[in-house]
VEXDREN-2710 file (C-alpha; in Angstrom, 1 decimal):
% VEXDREN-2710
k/r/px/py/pz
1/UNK/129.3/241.3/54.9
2/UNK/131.4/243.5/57.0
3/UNK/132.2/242.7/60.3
4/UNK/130.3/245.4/61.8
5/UNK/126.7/244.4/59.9
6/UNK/127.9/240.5/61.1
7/UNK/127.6/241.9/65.0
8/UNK/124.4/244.2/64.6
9/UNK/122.9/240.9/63.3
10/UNK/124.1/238.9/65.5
11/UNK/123.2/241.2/68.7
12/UNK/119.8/242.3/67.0
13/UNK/119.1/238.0/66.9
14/UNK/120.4/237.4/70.4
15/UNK/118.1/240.0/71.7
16/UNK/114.8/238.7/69.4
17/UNK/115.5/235.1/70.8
18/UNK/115.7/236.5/74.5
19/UNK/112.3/238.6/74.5
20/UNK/110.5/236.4/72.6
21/UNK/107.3/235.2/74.2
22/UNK/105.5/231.5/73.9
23/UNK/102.3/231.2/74.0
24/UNK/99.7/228.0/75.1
25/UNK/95.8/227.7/74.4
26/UNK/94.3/224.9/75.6
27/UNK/90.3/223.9/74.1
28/UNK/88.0/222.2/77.2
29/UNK/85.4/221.0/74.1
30/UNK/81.9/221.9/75.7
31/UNK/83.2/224.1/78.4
32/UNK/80.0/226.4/79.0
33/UNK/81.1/230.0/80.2
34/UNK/79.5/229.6/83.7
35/UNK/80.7/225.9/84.3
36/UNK/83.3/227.6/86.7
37/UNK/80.5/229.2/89.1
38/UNK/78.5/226.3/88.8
39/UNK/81.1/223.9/90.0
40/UNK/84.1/224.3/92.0
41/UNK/87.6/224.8/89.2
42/UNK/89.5/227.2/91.8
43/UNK/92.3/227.2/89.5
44/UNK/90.7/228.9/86.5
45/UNK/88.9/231.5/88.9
46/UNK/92.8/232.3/90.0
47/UNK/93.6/232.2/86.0
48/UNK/91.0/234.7/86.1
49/UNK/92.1/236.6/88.9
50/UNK/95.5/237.1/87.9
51/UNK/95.1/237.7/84.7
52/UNK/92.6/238.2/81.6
53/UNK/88.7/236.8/82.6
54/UNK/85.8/236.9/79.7
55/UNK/83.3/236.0/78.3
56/UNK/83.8/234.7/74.5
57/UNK/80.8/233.8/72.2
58/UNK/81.2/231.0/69.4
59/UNK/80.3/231.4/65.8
60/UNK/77.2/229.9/64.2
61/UNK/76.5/226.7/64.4
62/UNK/78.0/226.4/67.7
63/UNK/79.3/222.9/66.7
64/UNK/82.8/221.4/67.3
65/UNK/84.4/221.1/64.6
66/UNK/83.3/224.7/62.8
67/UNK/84.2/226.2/66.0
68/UNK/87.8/225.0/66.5
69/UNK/88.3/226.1/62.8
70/UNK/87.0/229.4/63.4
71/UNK/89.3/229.5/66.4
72/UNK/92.2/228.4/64.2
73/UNK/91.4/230.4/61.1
74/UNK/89.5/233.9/62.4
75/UNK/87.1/232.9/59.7
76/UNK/83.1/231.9/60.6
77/UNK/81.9/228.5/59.5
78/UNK/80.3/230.1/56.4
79/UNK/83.4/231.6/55.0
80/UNK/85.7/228.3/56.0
81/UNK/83.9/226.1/54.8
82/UNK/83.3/223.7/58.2
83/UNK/79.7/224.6/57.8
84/UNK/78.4/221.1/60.1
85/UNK/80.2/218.7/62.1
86/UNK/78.5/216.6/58.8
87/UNK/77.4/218.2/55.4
88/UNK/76.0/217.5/52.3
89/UNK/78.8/219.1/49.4
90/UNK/77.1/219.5/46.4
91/UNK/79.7/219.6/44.3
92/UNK/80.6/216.0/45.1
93/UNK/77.6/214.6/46.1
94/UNK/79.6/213.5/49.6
95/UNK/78.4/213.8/52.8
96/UNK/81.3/215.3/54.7
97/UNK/81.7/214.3/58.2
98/UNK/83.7/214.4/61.4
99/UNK/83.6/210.1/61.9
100/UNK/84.4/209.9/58.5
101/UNK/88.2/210.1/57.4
102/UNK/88.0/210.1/54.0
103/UNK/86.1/213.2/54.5
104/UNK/87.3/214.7/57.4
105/UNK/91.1/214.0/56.3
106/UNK/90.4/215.3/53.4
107/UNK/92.0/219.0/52.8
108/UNK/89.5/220.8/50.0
109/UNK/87.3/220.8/52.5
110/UNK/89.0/223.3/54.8
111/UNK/89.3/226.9/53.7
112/UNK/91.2/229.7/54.8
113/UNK/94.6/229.7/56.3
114/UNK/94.7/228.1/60.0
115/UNK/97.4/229.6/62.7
116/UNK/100.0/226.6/62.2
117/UNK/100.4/227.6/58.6
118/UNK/100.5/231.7/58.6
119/UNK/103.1/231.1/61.3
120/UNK/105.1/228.6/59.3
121/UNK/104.8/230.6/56.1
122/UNK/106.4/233.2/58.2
123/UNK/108.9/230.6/59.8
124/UNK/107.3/230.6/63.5
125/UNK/106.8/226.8/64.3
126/UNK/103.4/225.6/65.6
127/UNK/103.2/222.3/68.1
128/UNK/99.7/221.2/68.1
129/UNK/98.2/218.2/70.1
130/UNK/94.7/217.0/68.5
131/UNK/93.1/220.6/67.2
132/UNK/90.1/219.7/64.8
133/UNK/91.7/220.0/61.6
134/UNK/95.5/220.1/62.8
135/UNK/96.1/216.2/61.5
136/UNK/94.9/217.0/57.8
137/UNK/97.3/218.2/55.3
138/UNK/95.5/221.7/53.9
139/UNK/97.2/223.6/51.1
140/UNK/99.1/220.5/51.5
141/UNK/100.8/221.4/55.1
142/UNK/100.8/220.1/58.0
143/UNK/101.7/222.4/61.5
144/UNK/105.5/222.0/62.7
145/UNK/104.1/219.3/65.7
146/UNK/101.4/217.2/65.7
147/UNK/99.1/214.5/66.6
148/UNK/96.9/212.3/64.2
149/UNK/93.6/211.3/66.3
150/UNK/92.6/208.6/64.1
151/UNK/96.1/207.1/65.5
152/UNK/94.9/205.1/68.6
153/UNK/95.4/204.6/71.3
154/UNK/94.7/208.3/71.8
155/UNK/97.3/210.0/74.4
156/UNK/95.4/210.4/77.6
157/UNK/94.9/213.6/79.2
158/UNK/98.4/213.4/81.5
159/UNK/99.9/212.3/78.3
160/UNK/98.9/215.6/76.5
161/UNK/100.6/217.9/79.6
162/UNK/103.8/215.3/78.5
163/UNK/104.0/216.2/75.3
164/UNK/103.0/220.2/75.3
165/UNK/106.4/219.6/78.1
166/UNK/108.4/217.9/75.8
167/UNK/107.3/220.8/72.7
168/UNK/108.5/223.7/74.8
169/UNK/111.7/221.9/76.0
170/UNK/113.2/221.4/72.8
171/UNK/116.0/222.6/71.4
172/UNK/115.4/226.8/70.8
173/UNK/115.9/226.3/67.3
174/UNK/113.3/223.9/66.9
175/UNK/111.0/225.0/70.0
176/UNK/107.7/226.0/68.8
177/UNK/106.6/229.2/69.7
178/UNK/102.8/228.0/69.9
179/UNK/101.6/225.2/71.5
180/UNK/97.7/224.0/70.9
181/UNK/96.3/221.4/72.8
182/UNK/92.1/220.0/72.3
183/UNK/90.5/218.0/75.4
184/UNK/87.1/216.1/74.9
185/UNK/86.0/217.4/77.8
186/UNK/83.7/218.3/79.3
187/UNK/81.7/217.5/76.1
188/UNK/81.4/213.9/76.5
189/UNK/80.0/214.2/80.0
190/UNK/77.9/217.2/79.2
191/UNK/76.1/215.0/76.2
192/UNK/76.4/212.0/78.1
193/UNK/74.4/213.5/81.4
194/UNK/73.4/216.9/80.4
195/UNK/74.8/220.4/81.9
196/UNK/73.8/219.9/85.1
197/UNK/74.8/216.8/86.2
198/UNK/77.1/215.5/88.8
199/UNK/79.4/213.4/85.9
200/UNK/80.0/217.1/84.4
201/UNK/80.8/218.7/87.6
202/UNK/83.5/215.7/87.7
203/UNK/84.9/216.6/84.5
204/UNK/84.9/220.4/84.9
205/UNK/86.5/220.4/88.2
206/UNK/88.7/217.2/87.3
207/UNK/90.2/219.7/84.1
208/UNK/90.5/221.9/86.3
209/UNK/92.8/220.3/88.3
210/UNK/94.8/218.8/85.0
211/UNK/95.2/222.7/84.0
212/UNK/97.1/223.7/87.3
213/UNK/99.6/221.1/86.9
214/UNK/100.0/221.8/83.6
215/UNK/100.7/225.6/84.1
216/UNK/102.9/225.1/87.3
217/UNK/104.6/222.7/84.7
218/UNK/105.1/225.4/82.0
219/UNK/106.1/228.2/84.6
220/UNK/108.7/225.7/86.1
221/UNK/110.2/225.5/82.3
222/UNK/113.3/227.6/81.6
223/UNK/111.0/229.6/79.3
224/UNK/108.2/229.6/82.1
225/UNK/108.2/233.3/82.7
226/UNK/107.8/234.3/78.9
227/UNK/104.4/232.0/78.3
228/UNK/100.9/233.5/77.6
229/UNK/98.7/230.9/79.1
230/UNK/95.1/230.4/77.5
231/UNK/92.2/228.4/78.6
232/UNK/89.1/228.9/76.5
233/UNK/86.4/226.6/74.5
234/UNK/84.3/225.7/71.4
235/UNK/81.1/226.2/72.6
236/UNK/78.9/225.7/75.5
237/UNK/76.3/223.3/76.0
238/UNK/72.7/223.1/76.9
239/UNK/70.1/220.5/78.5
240/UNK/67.9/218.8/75.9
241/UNK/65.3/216.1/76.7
242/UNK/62.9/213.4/75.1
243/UNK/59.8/216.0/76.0
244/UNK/61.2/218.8/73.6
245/UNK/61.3/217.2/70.3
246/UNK/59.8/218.6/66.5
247/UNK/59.1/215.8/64.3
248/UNK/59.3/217.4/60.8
249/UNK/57.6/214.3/58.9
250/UNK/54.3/215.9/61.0
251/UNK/54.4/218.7/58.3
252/UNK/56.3/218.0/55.4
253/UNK/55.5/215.5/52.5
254/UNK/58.3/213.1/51.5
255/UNK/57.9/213.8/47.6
256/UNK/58.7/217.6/48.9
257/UNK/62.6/217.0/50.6
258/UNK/65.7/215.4/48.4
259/UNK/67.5/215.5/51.4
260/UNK/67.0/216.3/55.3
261/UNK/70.1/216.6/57.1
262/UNK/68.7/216.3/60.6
263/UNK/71.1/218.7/63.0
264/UNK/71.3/221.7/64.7
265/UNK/70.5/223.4/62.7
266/UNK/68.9/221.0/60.1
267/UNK/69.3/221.7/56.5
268/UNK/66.6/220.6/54.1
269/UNK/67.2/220.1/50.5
270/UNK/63.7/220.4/48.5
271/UNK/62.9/218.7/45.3
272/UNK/62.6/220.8/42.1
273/UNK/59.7/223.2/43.0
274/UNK/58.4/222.4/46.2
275/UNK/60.7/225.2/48.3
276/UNK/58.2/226.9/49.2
277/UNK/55.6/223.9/50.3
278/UNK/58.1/223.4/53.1
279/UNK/58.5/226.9/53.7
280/UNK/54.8/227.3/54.2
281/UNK/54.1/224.2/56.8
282/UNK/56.7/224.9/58.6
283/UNK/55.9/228.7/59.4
284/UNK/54.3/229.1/62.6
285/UNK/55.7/225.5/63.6
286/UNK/56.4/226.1/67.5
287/UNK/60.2/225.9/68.6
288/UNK/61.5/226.5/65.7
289/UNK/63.1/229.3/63.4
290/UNK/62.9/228.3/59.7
291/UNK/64.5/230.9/57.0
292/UNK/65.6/230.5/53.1
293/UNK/69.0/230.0/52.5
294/UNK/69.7/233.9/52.2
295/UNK/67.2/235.1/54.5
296/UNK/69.2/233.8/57.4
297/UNK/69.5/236.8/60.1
298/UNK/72.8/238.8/59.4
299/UNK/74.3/238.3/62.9
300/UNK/74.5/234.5/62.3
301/UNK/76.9/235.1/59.5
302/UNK/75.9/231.4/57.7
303/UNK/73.8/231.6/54.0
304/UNK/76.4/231.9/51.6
305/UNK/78.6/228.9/51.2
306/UNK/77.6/226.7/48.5
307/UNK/77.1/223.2/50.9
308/UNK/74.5/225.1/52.7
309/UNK/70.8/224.1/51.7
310/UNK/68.1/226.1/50.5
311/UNK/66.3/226.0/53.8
312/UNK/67.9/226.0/57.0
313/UNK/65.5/225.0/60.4
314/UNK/67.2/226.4/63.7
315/UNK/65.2/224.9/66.7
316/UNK/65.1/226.7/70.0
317/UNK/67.6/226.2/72.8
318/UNK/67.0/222.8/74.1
319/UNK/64.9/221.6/71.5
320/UNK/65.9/219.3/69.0
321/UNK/64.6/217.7/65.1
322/UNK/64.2/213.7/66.2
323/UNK/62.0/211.6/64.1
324/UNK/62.8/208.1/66.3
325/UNK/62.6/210.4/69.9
326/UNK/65.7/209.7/71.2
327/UNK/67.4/212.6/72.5
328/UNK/70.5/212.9/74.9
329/UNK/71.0/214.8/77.7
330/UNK/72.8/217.4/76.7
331/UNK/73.5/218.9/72.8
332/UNK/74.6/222.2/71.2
333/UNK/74.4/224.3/67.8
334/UNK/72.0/226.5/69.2
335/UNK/71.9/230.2/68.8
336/UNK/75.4/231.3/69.7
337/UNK/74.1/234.6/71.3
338/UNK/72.0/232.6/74.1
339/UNK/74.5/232.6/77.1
340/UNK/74.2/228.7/77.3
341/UNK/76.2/228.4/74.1
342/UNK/78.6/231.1/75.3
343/UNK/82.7/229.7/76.6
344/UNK/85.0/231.2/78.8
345/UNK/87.8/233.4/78.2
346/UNK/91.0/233.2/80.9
347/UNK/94.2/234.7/79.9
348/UNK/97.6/234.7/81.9
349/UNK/100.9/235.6/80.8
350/UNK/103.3/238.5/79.8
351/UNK/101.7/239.9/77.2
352/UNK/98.0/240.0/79.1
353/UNK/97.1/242.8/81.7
354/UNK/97.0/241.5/85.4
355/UNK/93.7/241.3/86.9
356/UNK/91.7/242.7/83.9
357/UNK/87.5/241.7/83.6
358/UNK/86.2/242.1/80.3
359/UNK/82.6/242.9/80.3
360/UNK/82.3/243.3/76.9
361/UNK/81.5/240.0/75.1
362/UNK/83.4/239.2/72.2
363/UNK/83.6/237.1/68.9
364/UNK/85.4/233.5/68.7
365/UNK/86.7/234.7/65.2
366/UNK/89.3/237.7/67.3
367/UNK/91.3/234.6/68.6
368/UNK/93.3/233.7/65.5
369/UNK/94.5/237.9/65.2
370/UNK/95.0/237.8/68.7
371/UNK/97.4/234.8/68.5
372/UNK/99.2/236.3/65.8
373/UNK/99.7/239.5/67.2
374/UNK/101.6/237.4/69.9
375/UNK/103.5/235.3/67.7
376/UNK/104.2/238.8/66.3
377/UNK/103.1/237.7/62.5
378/UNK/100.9/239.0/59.8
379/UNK/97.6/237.5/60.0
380/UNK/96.1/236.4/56.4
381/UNK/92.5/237.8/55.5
382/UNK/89.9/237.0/58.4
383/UNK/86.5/237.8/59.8
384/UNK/88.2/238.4/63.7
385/UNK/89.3/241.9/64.5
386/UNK/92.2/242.6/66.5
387/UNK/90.6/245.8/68.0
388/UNK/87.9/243.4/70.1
389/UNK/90.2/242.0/72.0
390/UNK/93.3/244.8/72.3
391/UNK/92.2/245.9/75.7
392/UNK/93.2/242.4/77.2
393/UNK/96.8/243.3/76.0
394/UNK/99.3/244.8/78.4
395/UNK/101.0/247.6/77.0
396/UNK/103.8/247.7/75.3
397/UNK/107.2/247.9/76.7
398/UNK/105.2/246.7/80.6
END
């Protein structure tokens, strides 16, 4: 290598390392899109204010666990594979679920290609603390950074500001150039006491609080200046109660069902030839939307993975499929296109505009293109489209 090609690389690396950008997205699990105008989170409104506020919607079912995959992989639950927080495969003949580690650890399950390894197949290091689906080793990887939850004690929330600290104060050559971090809340609360309750407005306006420390924390970091800053969520939650239940052993037979997995939505297995005996008593059942396997509407984008039944029963909003009538407060996996499932969208940083409202609703699957466009890597195949979301990005060269 002559000495003049040695200095163009070494100048043209020296300027890559000085411009490049970090960026953080932080998941409130359950944070409903209008949490921050029913309680008081002055911090996100200035997030808001000062840079990117929308509205995002979450991909169907609007569970935890699909969701934060969606978020991670730009694909919908159907196309992943994360179909149910728990799932019959039929291949197996397991029941996968999220309690479960031998299940939930286990990496067959989880298709596609999530951020933390597109970016380390193209050498940009990930740092993830407690994403759904970051502790298990798919294709065999694990991201750059991260944090087992079945390790416990679990770090607490201050603990989790620590260590996002400690990821973006290390060493440039080892610095990750994404940092991911999950919170619990306000689910918990939300199921716990329902949407409207004074233990949610704790938790709302307590995370607020957490996130402005931790973004006066990130801006006081050398690299403060060059971080996009993202506060978003799963999905949203609504109000459920012991007065709105469907008990579906009122219309269907036992001999009919080989196996009734009782969720939002609840997917119903029939024995050999009695599909359409269930079909039948439950049409015209009241709160409920019940559809064949492929007759699912479009828009929900969910009827062709092979670990989703024959017959998939979507209750309405706040209703729920309870045989023993307990129901608590608060639950989701609802429609994703009623605005009580709906999340917010707030955006900061140099790559965002400055005091930019989307009006247009978009698609949980555009987040995974849109962190890659500003990691500056080549997303893999997905169901997101970078064009949704473009108009949050600041030009170029701004």
């Amino acid at each position: 290598m002559s000495l003049l090609t040695f200095l163009l690389l070494a100048f043209a690396a020296v300027r890559l390392c000085a411009g490049r950008h970090y960026t953080v997205i932080v998941s409130l699990d359950g944070c409903r899109w209008d949490y921050p105008m029913m309680y008081d989170t002055p911090f996100l409104d200035s997030l808001g204010s000062r840079g990117v506020s929308a509205v995002m919607r979450p991909s169907f079912p609007s569970k935890t666990f699909p969701n934060h995959y969606t978020l991670a992989t730009g694909l919908v639950p159907d196309h992943h594979g994360i179909i149910a927080n728990r799932f019959y495969d039929v291949a197996s003949g397991r029941t996968y679920s999220i309690s479960d580690k031998a299940t939930s650890k286990d990496g067959s399950f989880y298709g596609g290609e999530p951020i933390w390894l597109t970016a380390k197949r193209q050498g940009v290091k990930v740092g993830v603390v407690y994403w759904p689906g970051s502790d298990v080793a798919i294709k065999g990887m694990y991201p750059d950074y991260y944090k087992d939850y079945a390790k416990k004690p679990l770090l607490t929330f201050p603990e989790r500001l620590d260590e996002a600290e400690r990821l973006l104060t290390l060493p440039d050559s080892v610095r990750p150039q994404l940092v991911m971090i999950y919170f619990n809340e306000p689910d918990h609360s939300g199921h716990s006491y329902g949407p409207a309750s004074k233990q949610t407005r704790k938790a709302v306006e307590e995370l607020d609080s957490l996130m402005c420390s931790l973004y006066k924390r990130l801006r006081a970091l050398p690299c403060g200046q060059d971080i996009n800053f993202i506060v978003t969520s799963d999905h949203g939650m609504a109000s459920t109660s012991p007065e709105r239940i469907i008990r579906l052993s009122e219309y269907l037979k036992p001999e009919w069902c080989e196996r009734v997995m009782a969720d939002l939505p609840t997917l119903i297995f029939p024995n050999k030839g009695h599909e359409d005996d269930i079909m039948n008593a439950l049409r015209g059942v009241a709160h409920i939307r019940t559809w064949k396997k492929d007759e699912v509407p479009e828009c929900f984008h969910y009827g062709t993975n092979h670990n989703i039944a024959p017959i998939v029963v979507m209750p309405d909003v706040g209703w729920v499929v309870s045989e023993d009538g307990r129901v608590i407060p608060g639950n989701h996996g609802f429609d994703p296109y009623n605005s009580e499932l709906n999340v917010p969208f707030r955006a900061e940083g140099p790559d965002f505009k400055h005091g930019y409202v989307k009006t247009a609703m978009f698609d949980n699957t555009c987040i995974y293109p849109l962190l890659s466009r500003l990691l500056g890597i080549e997303p893999a195949p997905c169901d997101g489209n970078i064009g949704d979301v473009a108009d949050m990005l600041a030009p170029v060269g701004q």
